[in-house]
C-alpha beads as a LAMMPS data file, in Angstrom:
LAMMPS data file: protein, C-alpha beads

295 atoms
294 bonds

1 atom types
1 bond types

-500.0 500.0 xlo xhi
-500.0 500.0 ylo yhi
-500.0 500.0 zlo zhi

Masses

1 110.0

Atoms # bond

1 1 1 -198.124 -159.318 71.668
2 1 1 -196.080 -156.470 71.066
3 1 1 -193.635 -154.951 73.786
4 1 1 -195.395 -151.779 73.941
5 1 1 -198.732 -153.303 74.221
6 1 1 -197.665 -155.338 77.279
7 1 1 -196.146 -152.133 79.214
8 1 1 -199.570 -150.193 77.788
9 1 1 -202.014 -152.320 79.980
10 1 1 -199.717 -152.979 82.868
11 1 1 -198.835 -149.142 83.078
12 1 1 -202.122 -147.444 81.724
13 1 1 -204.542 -148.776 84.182
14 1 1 -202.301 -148.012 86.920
15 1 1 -201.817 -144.842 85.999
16 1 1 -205.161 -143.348 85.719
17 1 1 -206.235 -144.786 89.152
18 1 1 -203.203 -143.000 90.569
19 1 1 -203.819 -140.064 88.804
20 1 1 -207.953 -139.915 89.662
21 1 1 -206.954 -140.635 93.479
22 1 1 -204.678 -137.294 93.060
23 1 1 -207.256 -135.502 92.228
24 1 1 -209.131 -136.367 95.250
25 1 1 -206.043 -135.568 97.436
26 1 1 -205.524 -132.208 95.888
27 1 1 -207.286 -129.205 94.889
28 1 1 -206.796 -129.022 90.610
29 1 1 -207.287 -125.724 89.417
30 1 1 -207.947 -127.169 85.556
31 1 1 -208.880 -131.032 86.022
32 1 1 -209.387 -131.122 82.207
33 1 1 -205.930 -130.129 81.230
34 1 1 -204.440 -132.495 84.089
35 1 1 -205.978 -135.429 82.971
36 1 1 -204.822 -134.215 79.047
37 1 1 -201.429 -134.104 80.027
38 1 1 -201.674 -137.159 81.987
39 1 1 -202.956 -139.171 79.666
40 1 1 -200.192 -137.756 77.042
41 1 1 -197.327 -138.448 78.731
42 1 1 -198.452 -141.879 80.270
43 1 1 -199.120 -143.198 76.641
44 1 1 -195.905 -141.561 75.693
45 1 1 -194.158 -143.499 78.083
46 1 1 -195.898 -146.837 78.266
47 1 1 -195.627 -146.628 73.754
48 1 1 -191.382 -146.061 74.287
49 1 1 -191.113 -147.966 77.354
50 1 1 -189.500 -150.775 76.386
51 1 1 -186.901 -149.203 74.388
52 1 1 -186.081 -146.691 77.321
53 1 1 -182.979 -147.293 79.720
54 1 1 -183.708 -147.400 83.449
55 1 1 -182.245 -143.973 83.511
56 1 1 -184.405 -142.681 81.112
57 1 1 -187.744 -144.168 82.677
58 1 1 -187.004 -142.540 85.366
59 1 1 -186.087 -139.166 83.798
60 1 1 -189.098 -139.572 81.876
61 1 1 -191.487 -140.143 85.313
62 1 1 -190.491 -136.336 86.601
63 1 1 -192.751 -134.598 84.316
64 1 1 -195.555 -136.846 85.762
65 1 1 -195.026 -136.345 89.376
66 1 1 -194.855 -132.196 88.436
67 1 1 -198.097 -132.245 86.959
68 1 1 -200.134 -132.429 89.942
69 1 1 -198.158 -130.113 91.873
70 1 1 -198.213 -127.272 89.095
71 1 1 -201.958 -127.870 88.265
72 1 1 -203.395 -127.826 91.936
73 1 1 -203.535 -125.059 94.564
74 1 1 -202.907 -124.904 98.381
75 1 1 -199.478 -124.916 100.427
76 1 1 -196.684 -126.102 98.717
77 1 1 -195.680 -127.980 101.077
78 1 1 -198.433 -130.120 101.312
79 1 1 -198.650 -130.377 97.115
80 1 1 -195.359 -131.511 97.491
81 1 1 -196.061 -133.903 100.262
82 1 1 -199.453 -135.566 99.124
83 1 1 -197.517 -136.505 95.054
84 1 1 -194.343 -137.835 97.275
85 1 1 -196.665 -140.046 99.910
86 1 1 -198.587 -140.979 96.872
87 1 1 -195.770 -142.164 95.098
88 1 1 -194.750 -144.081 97.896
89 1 1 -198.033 -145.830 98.465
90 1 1 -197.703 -146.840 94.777
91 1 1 -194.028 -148.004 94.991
92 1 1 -195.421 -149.987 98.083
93 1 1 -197.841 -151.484 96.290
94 1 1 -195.350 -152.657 93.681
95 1 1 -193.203 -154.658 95.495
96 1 1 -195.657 -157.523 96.355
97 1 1 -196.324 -157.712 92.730
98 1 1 -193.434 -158.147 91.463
99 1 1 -192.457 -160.848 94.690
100 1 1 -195.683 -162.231 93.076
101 1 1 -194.604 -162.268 89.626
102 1 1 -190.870 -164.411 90.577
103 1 1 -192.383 -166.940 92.867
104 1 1 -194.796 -167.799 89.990
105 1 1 -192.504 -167.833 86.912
106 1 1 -189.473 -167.438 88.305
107 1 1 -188.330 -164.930 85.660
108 1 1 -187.051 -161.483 86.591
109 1 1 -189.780 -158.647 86.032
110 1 1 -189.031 -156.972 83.145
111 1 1 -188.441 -159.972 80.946
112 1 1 -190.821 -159.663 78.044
113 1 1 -190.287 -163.256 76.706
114 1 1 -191.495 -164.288 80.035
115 1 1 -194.312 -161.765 80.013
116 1 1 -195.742 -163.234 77.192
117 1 1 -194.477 -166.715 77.692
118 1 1 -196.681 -166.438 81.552
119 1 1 -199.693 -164.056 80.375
120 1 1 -202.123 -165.445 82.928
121 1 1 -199.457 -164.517 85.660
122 1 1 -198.853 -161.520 84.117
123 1 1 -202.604 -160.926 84.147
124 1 1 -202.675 -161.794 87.528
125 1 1 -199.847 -159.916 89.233
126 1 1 -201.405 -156.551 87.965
127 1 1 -204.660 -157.347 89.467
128 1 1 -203.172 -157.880 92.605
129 1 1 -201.330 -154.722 92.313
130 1 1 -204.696 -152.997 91.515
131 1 1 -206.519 -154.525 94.467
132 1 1 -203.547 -153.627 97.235
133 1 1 -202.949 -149.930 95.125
134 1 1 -207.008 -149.026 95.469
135 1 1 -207.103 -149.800 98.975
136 1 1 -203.722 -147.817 100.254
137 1 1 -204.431 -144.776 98.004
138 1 1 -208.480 -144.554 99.472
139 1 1 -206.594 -144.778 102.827
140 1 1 -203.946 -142.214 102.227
141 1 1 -206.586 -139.846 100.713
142 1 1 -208.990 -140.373 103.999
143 1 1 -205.922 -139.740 106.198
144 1 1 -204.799 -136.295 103.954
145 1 1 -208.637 -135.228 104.056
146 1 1 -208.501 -135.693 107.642
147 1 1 -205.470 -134.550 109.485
148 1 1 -204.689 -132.067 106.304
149 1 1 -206.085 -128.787 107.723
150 1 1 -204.144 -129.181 110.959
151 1 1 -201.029 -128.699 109.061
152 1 1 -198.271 -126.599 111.233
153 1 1 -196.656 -123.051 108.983
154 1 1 -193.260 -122.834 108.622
155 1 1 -190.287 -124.891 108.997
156 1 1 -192.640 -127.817 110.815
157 1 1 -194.550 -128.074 107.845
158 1 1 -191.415 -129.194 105.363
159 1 1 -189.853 -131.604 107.471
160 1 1 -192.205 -134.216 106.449
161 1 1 -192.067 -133.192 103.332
162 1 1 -188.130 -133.735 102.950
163 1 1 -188.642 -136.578 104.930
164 1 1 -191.033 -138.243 102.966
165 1 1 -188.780 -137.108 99.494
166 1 1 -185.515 -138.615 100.558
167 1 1 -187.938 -142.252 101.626
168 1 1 -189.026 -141.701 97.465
169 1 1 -185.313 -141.753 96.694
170 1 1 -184.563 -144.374 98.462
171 1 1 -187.168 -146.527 97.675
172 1 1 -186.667 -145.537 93.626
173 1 1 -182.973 -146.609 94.494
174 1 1 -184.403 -149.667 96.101
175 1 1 -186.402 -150.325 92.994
176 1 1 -184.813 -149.841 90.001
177 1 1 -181.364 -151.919 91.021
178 1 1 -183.115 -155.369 90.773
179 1 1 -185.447 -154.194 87.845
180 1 1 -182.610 -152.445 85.752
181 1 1 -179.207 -154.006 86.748
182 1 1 -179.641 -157.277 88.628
183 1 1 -182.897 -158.552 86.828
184 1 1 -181.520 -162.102 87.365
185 1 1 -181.262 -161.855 91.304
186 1 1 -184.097 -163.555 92.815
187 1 1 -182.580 -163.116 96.071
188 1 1 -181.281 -159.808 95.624
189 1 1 -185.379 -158.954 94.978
190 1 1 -186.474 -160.907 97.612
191 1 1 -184.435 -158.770 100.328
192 1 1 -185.546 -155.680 99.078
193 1 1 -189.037 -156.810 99.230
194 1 1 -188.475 -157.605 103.052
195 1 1 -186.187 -153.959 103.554
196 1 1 -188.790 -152.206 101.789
197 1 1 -191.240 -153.658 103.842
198 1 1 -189.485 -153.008 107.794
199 1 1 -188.600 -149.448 106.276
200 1 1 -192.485 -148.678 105.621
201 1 1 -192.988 -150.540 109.438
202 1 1 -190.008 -148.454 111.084
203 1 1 -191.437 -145.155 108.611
204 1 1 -195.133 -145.876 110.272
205 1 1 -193.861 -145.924 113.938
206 1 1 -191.872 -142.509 113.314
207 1 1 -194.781 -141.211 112.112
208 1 1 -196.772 -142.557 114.951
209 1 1 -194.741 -140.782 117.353
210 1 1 -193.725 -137.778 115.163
211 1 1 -198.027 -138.180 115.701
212 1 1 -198.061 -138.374 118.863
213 1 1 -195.647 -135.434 119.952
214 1 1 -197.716 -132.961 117.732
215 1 1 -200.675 -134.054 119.716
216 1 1 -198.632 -133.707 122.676
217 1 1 -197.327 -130.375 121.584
218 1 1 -201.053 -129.172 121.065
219 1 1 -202.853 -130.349 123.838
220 1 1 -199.856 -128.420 125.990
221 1 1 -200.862 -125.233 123.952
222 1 1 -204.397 -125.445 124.503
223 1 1 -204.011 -125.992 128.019
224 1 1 -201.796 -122.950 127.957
225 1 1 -204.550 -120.752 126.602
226 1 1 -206.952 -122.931 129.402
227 1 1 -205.065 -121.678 131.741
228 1 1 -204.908 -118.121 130.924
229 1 1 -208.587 -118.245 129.969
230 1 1 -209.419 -119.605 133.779
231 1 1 -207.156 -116.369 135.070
232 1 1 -209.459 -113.781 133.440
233 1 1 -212.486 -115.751 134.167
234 1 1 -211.223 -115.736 137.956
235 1 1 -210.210 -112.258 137.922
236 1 1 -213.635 -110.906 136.543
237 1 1 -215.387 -113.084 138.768
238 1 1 -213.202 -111.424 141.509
239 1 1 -214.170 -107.952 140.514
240 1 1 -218.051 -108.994 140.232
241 1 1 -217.415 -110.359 143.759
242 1 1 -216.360 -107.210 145.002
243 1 1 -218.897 -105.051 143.372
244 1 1 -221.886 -107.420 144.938
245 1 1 -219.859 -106.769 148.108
246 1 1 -219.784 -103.222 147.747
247 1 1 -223.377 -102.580 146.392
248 1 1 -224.986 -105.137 149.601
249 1 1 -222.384 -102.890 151.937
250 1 1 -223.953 -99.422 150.499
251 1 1 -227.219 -101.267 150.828
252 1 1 -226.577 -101.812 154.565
253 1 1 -225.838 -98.191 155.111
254 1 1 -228.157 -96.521 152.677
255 1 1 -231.098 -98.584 155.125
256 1 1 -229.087 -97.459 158.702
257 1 1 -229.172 -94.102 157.222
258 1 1 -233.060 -94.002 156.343
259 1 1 -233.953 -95.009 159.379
260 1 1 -232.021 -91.891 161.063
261 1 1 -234.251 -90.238 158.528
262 1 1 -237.254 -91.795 159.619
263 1 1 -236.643 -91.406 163.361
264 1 1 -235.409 -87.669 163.001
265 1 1 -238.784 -86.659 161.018
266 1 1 -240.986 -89.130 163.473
267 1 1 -239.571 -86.797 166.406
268 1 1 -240.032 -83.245 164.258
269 1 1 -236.537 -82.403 163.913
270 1 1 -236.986 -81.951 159.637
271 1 1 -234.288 -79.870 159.227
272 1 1 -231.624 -82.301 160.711
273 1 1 -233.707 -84.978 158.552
274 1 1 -233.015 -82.767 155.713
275 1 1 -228.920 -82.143 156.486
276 1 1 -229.425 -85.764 156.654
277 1 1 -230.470 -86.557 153.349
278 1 1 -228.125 -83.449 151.840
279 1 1 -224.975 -85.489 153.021
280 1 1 -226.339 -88.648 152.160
281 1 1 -226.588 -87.283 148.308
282 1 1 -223.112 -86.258 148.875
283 1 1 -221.300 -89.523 149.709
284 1 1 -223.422 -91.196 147.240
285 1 1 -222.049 -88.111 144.532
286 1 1 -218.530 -88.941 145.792
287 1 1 -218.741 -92.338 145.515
288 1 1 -220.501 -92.471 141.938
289 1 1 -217.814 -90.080 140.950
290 1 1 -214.239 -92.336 141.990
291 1 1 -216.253 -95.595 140.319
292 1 1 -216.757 -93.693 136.785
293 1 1 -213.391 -91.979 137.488
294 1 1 -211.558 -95.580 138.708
295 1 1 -213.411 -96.957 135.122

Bonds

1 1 1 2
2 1 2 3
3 1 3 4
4 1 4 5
5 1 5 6
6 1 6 7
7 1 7 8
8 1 8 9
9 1 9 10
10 1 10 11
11 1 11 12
12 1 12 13
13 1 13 14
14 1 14 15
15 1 15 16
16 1 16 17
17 1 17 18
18 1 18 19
19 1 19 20
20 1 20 21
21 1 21 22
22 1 22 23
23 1 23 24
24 1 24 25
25 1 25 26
26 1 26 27
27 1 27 28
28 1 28 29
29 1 29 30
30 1 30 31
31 1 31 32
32 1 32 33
33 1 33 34
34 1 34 35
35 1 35 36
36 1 36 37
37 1 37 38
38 1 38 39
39 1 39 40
40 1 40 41
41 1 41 42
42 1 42 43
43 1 43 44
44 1 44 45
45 1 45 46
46 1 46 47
47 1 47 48
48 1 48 49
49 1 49 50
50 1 50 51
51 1 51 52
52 1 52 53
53 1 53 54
54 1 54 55
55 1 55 56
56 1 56 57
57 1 57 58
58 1 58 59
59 1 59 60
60 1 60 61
61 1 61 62
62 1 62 63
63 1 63 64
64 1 64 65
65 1 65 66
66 1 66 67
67 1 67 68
68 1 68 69
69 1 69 70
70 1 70 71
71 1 71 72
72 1 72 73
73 1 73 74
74 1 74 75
75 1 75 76
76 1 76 77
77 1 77 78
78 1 78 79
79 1 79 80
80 1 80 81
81 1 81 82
82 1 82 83
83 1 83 84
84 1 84 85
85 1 85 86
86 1 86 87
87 1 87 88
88 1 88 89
89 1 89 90
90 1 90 91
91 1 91 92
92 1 92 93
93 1 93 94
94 1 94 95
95 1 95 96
96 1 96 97
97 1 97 98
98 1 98 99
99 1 99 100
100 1 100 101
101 1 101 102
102 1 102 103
103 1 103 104
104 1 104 105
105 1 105 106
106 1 106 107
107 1 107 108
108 1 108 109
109 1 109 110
110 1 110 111
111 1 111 112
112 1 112 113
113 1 113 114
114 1 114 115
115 1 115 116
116 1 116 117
117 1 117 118
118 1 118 119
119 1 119 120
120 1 120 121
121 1 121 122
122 1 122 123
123 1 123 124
124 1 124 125
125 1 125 126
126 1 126 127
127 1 127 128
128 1 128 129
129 1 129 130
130 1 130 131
131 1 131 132
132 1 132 133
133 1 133 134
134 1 134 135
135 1 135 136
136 1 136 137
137 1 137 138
138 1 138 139
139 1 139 140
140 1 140 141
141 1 141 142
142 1 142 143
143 1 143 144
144 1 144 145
145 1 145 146
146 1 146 147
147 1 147 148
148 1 148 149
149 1 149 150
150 1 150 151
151 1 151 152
152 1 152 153
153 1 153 154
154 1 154 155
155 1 155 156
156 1 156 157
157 1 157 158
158 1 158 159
159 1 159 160
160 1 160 161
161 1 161 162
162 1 162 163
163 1 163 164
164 1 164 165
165 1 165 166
166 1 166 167
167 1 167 168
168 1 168 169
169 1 169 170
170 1 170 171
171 1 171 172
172 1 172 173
173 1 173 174
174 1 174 175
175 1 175 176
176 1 176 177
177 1 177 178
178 1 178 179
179 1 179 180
180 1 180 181
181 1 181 182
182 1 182 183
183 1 183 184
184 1 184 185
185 1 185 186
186 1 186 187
187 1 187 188
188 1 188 189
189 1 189 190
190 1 190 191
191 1 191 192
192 1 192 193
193 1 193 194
194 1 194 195
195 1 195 196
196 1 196 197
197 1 197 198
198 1 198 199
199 1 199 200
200 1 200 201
201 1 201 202
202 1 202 203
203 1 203 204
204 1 204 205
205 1 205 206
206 1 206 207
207 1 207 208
208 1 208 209
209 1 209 210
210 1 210 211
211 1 211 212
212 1 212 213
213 1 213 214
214 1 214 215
215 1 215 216
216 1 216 217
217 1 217 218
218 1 218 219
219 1 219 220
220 1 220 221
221 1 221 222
222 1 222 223
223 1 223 224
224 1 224 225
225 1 225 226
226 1 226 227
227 1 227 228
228 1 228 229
229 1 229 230
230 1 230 231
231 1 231 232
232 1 232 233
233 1 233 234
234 1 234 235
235 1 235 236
236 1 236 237
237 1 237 238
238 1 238 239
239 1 239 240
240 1 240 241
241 1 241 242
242 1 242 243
243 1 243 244
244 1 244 245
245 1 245 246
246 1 246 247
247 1 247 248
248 1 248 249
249 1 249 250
250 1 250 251
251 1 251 252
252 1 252 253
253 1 253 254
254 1 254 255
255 1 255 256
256 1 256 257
257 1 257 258
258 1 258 259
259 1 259 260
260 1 260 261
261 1 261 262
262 1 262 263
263 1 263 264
264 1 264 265
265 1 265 266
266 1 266 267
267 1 267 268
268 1 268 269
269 1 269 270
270 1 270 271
271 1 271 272
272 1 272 273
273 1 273 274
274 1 274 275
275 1 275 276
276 1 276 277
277 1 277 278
278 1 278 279
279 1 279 280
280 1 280 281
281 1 281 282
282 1 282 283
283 1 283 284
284 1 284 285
285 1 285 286
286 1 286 287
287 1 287 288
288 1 288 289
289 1 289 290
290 1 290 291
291 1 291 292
292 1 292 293
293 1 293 294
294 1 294 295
């Protein structure tokens, strides 16, 4: 079996599941030139793999991370973000393979002699890539989908993001030294495995509390606004307080003042009933008057 055969159905299948979980992360403007161009370039690369220096390969990966951030729509920063996490996720997936791959065979990973002296290993490893990559990347997309629209603007929104680039450098860095340059270092592998691994568990537990101090940081603003919500509530409840007062006090007096009436027109004295009244009208005027003026 040829050499570009073997990287052709280790890489292909790989590829498109990464790809179609992309396009469930992000927002592609033209999903039928995206999956052109990925298909293109990921037969491109799996056909001239083997004849490509580690420098090359990963030269030759760019164009393939920039194609979902170029074809999809939405902050940048989150673009940027959701290819770099994905990346991750898929370099995390990786490493158990290939941990897989030496402890069965005992040959370094990108031996092709041993590929196709061990094909049923080889067959193997890549469906246990497949089965841990499916899981993490249907997790990752639930988690974007979820906590995506309460992205922060502005400088809060691209520390993640450079965050989460300079983790895909160093796990690339991470990567390619026992693939490309110490291929016969079982041990050398074997520690990476377990630094890659207490990275992601130290990475999770910043996150967690990078988590839990934006929750902390909202719930503090919303209580905020709460509070300054309760104040006007309390303030107009104030002012309907006094204007029940007010109307039940003009009440009082307006029923003082027609029993004066009544009494002065029981007894015959009409006029002063009628002065009465006149300067009853007249406070009420005056009073009507400072309200509208006072609103």
């Amino acid at each position: 079996m040829p050499d570009a055969l073997l990287d052709i159905i280790g890489v292909v299948p790989v590829q498109l599941v990464f790809a179609y979980a992309l396009t469930k992360m992000l927002n592609i403007r033209r999903l039928y030139l995206f999956w052109v161009l990925e298909l293109v370039f990921v037969l491109l690369i799996s056909s001239f793999r083997s004849s490509m220096s580690v420098e090359f390969r990963l030269a030759a990966s760019v164009p393939l991370a920039l194609i979902p951030i170029f074809l999809s729509q939405g902050s940048l920063a989150r673009r940027i973000l959701v290819v770099t996490l994905a990346h991750l996720v898929l370099f995390f997936a990786e490493l158990p393979g290939g941990a897989l791959w030496m402890s069965m065979t005992g040959t370094p990973v990108a031996d092709y002699e041993a590929v196709r002296t061990h094909l049923g290993a080889f067959f193997l490893t890549h469906a246990a890539h497949m089965a841990l990559l499916v899981p993490l990347l249907a997790m990752l997309c639930m988690l974007l989908n979820r906590f995506g629209s309460a992205q922060e603007r502005g400088m809060g929104e691209w520390l993640p993001v450079l965050f989460s680039l300079v983790q895909l450098v160093l796990v690339n860095v991470m990567i390619l030294l026992p693939l490309g340059y110490i291929q016969e270092s079982m041990t050398y592998y074997g520690a990476s495995v377990v630094l890659a691994l207490v990275g992601f568990a130290v990475d999770l537990l910043l996150f967690e509390a990078m988590g839990r101090f934006a929750q902390k940081r909202r719930d503090d603003v919303r209580a905020t606004m709460l509070e300054e919500q309760l104040d006007r509530y309390l303030a107009r409840c104030g002012e309907f307080v006094s204007d029940i007062e007010h109307t039940l006090k003009v009440r009082h007096d307006m029923g003082n003042h027609v029993q004066v009436v009544l009494a002065l027109s029981e007894r015959g004295n009409f006029q002063e009933a009628h002065e009465h009244l006149a300067c009853m009208a007249e406070v009420l005027n005056d009073t009507r008057r400072s309200e509208e003026a006072v609103l």
